[in-house]
C-alpha positions in Angstrom: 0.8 -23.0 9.4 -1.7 -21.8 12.1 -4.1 -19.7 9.8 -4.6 -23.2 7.7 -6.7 -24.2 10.8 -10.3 -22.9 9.5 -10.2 -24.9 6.3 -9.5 -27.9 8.2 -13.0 -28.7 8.7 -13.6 -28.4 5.5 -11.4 -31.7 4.9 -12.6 -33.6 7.8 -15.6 -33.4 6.1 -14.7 -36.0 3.3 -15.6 -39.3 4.4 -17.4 -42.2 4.5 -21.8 -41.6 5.7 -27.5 -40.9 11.1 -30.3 -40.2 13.1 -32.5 -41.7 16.0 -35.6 -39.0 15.8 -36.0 -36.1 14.3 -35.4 -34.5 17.7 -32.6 -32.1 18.1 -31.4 -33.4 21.6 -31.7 -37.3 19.3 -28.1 -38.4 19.0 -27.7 -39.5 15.2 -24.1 -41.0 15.6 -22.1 -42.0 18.5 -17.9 -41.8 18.4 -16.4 -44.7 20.6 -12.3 -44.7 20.3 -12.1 -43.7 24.1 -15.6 -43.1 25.3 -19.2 -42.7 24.2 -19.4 -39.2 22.3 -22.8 -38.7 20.9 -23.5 -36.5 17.7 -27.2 -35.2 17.9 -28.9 -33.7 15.1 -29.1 -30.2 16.5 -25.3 -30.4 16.4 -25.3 -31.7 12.8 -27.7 -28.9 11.8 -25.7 -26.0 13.8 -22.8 -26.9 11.3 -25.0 -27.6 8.4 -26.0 -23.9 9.3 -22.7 -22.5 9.4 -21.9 -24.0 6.1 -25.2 -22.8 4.3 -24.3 -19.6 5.5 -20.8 -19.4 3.9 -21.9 -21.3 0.6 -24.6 -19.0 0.1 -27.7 -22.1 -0.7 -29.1 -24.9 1.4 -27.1 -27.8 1.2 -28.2 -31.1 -0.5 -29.2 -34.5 1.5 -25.2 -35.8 0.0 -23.8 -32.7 1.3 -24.9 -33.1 4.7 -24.1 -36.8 5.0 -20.5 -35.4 4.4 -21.0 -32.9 7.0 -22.4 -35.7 9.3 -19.5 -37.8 8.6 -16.9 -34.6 8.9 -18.8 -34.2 12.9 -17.6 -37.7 13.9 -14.2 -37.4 11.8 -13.5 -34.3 14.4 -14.9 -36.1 17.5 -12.7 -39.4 16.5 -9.3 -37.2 16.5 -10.2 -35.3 19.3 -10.5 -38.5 21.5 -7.3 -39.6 20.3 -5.5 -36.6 21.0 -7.0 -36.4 24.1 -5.9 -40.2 24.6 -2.3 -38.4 23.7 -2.4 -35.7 26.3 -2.9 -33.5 23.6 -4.9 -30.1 25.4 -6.2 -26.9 24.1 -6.0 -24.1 26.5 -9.0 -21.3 26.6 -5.7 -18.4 26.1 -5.0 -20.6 22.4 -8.4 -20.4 21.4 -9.3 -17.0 22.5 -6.0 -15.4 21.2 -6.9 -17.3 17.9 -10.1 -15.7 17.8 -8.8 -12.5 17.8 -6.4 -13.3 15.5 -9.1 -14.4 13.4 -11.3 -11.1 13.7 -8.8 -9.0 13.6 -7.8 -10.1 10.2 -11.7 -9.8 8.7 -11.1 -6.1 9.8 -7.8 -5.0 8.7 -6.6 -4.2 12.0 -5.4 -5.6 15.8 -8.5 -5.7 17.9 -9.4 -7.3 21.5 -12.2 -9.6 21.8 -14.3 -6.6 24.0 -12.9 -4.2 21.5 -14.8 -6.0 18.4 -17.8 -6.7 20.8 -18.1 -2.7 20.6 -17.4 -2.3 17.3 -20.4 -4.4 16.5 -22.5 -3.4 19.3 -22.2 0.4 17.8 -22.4 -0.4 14.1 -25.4 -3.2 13.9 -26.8 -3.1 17.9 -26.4 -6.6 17.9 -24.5 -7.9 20.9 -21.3 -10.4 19.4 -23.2 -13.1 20.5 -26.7 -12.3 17.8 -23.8 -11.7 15.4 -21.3 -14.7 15.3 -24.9 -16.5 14.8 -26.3 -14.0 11.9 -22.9 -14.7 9.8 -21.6 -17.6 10.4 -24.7 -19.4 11.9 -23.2 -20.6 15.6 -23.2 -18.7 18.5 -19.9 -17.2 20.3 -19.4 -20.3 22.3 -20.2 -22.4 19.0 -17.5 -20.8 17.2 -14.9 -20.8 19.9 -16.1 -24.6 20.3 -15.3 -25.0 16.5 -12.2 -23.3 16.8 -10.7 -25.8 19.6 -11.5 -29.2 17.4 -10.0 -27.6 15.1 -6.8 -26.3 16.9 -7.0 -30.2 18.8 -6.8 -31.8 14.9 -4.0 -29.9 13.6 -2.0 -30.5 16.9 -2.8 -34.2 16.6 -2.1 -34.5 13.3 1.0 -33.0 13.3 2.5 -34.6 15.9 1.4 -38.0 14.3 2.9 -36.5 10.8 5.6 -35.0 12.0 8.5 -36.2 9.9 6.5 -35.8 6.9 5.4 -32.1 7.8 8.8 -30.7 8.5 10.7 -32.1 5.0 8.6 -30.1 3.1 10.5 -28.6 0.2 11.5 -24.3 -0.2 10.7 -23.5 -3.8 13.5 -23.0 -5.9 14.3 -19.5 -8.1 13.1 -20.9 -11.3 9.5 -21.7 -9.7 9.0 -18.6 -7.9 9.4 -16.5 -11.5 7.2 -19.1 -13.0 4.5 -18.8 -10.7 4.9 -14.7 -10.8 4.9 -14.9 -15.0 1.6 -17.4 -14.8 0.0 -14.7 -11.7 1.2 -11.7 -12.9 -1.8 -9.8 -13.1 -3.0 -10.9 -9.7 -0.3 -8.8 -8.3 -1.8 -5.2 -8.7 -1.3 -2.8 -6.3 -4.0 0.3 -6.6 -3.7 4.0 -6.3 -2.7 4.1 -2.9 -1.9 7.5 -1.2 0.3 8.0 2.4 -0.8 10.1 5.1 0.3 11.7 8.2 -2.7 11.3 10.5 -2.9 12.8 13.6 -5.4 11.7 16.6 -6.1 14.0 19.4 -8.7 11.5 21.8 -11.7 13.3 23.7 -11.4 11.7 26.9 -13.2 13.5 29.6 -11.0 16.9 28.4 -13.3 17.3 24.6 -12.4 20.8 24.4 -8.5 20.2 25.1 -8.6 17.8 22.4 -10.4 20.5 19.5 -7.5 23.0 20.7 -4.8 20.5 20.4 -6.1 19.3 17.1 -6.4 23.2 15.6 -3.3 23.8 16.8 -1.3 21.0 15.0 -3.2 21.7 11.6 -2.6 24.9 11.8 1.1 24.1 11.9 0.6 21.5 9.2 -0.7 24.2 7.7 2.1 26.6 8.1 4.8 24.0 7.2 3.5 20.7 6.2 7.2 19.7 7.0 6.8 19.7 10.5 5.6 16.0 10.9 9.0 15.0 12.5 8.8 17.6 15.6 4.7 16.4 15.5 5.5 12.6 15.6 8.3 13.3 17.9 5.9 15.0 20.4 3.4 12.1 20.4 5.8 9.7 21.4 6.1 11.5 25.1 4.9 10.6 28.2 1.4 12.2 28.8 1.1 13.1 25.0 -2.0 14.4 24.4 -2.3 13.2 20.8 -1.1 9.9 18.4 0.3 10.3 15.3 2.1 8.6 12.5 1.8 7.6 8.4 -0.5 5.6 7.2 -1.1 3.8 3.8 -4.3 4.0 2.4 -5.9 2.1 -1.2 -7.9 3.4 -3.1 -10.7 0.0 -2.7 -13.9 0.0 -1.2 -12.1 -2.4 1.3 -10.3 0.5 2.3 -13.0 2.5 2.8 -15.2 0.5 5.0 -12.3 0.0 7.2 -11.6 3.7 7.6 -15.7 4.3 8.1 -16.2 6.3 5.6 -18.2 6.4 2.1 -16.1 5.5 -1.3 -16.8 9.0 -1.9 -15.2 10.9 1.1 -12.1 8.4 0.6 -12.4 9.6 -3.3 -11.8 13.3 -2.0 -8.8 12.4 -0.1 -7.0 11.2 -3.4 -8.2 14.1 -4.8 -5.8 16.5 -2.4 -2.5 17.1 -3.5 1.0 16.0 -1.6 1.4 18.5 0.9 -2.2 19.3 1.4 -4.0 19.6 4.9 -7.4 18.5 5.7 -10.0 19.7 7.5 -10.8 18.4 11.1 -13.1 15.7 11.6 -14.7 14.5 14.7 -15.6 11.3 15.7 -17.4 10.3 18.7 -14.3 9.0 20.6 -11.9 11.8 19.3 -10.4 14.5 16.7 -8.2 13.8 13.5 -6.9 15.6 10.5 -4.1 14.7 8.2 -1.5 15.6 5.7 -1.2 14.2 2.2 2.8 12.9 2.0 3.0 10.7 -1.1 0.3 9.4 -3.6 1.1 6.3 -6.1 -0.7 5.3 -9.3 -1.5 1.8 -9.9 1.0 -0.6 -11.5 1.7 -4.3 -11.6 4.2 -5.4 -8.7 7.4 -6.7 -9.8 9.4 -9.3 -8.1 11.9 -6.9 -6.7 8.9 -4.8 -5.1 7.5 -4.6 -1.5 4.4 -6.1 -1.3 2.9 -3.6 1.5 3.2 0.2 1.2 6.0 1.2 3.7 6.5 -2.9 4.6 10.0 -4.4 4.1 8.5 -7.5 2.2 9.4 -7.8 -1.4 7.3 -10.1 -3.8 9.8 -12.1 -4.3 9.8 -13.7 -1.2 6.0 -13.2 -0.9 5.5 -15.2 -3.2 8.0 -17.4 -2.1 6.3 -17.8 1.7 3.2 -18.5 -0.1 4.0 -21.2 -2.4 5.7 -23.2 0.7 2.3 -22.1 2.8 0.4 -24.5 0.0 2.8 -27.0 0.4 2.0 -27.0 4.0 -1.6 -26.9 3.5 -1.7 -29.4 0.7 0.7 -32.3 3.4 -1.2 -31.2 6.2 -4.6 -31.6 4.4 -3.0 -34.9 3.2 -2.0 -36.1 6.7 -4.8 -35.2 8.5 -6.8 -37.4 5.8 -4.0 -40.3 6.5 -4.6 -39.8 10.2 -8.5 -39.6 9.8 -8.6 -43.4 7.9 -6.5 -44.5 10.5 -9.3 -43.9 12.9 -11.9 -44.3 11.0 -12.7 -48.5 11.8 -16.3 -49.8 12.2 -15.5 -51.0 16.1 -14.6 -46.4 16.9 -18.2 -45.2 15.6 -21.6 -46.2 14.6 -24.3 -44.1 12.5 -28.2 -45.0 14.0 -29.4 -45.4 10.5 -28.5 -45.8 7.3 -30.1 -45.7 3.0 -33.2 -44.3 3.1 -34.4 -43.7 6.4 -30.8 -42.0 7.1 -31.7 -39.5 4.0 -35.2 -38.5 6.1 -33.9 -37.7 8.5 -31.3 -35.6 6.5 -33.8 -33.7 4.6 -35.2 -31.1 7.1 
């Protein structure tokens, strides 16, 4: 239920309808459950900016009264979880900002390892990036991230009982929703590899003999992957190696680095085949072809992932009790929100028309 905690927002932004001047240090609204909370319009605009920049188009004057009334909605649960002892560590919301990165790119990555990874691809430091996509800076974002983790804590500790008797799906819905999806579940040409990883280190020519050395074994006897994988795994190894699954997508390709057209070559080689040796700035790879699938339509009794355990059966099954998750806890946290929601916890500094001028910046 954790990953459900980005759309959150989203929900506490569906309420009810602020602004002193049209100065961004102004408060606009002021939450009062357990203490004075202002909301100033710089605020409202950082998340007004956040949301034009995943919608694509500048929000309307409506649009950003719901935003408006989504900022106190967050700052009126926060106080009352904090009222409940309820406390979100700086580990929670870094770890889920990690999480949260790593899954936009397809693999596990450390907060300093994505900070380099965007430093060498757009020479923007993470900072000038989290605020040229999603419009808030790092410490916006991680600021985001802990109202949200603070609501969904609160709420379901309030909706407890309700949250945990949420019903598994039963046989005769999972096939219904596969026969109704079917063709959503496509999985592409997808082709294994043995890839082998020799780092540079400060020992750059070690690393190109190592590397010649194991394709030219490869090459030899492309059976030898066993001994090779074997090697890597011992103390001091001066290579990694191991299969990998790759798609043929252009996802796939901008996660390996590479153009559509090198990773076109690679499904070009046949099983058994050895490639040539690349280098990278940080190290040397090649790789042997082991396998390469066609495209087809998944069937129930099929594993989701290439070389995974999970079938689609219970894929689908884990997703389908996901949205019942998402649609109670979406449900609750609206419960939970009207609850606090009374004229005496908040007050917006103007309202009608002079509310929509200050609005339409």
């Amino acid at each position: 239920m954790k990953k459900t905690v980005i759309t959150l927002f989203i929900v506490l932004s569906l309420s009810i309808s602020g602004v002193f001047a049209q100065t961004n240090l102004q408060p606009i609204a002021e939450v009062k459950l357990t203490g004075r909370t202002p909301i100033t319009l710089g605020q409202l605009k950082t998340r007004v900016s956040a949301l034009e920049k995943e919608i694509g188009r500048k929000m309307t004057v409506p649009e950003r009264q719901q935003t408006l009334d989504g900022l106190i909605n967050e700052r009126l649960i926060v106080q009352a979880a904090e009222k409940d002892g309820i406390k979100i560590m700086d580990s929670e919301v870094n770890n889920y900002f990690t999480e949260y990165v790593s899954n936009q790119l397809g693999q596990q990555v450390s907060e300093a390892d994505f900070a380099k990874l965007i430093k060498e691809k757009t020479n923007m430091s993470l900072d000038e990036y989290m605020k040229a996509q999603n419009g808030m800076t790092l410490a916006e974002f991680k600021s985001f991230l802990r109202t949200q983790l603070t609501a969904q804590a609160y709420v379901m500790q309030k909706k407890q009982k309700e949250l945990q008797s949420i019903p598994s799906p039963t046989d005769d819905q999972i096939r219904s929703y596969y026969e109704v999806n079917k063709q959503s579940f496509v999985q592409p040409d997808t082709v294994q590899l043995f890839l082998v990883v020799a780092p540079k280190g400060d020992k750059a020519s070690a690393a190109e003999k190592t590397i010649k050395d194991i394709q030219k074994k490869l090459t030899a006897n492309p059976k030898a992957t066993a001994d090779i994988r074997t090697k890597s795994q011992e103390k001091n190894s001066s290579y990694q190696a191991g299969e990998i699954f790759v798609s043929k997508t252009a996802l796939a390709a901008e996660q390996l680095g590479i153009p559509m057209e090198e990773l076109l070559k690679i499904f070009n080689m046949k099983v058994g085949e050895v490639s040539p040796i690349t280098e990278t700035g940080a190290n040397y790879q090649c790789f042997v072809v082991l396998e390469k699938k066609d495209a087809k339509i998944l069937g129930l009794s099929d594993v989701v992932e290439p070389g995974g355990n999970v079938s689609l059966y219970e894929y689908i099954k884990k997703m389908v009790i996901m949205q019942r998750q998402n649609e109670a806890l979406n449900n609750a946290l609206v419960s939970v929100t009207n609850e606090l929601r009374k004229p005496e916890n908040f007050v917006i500094f103007k309202t009608g028309v002079d509310l929509e001028k200050t609005l339409s910046w």
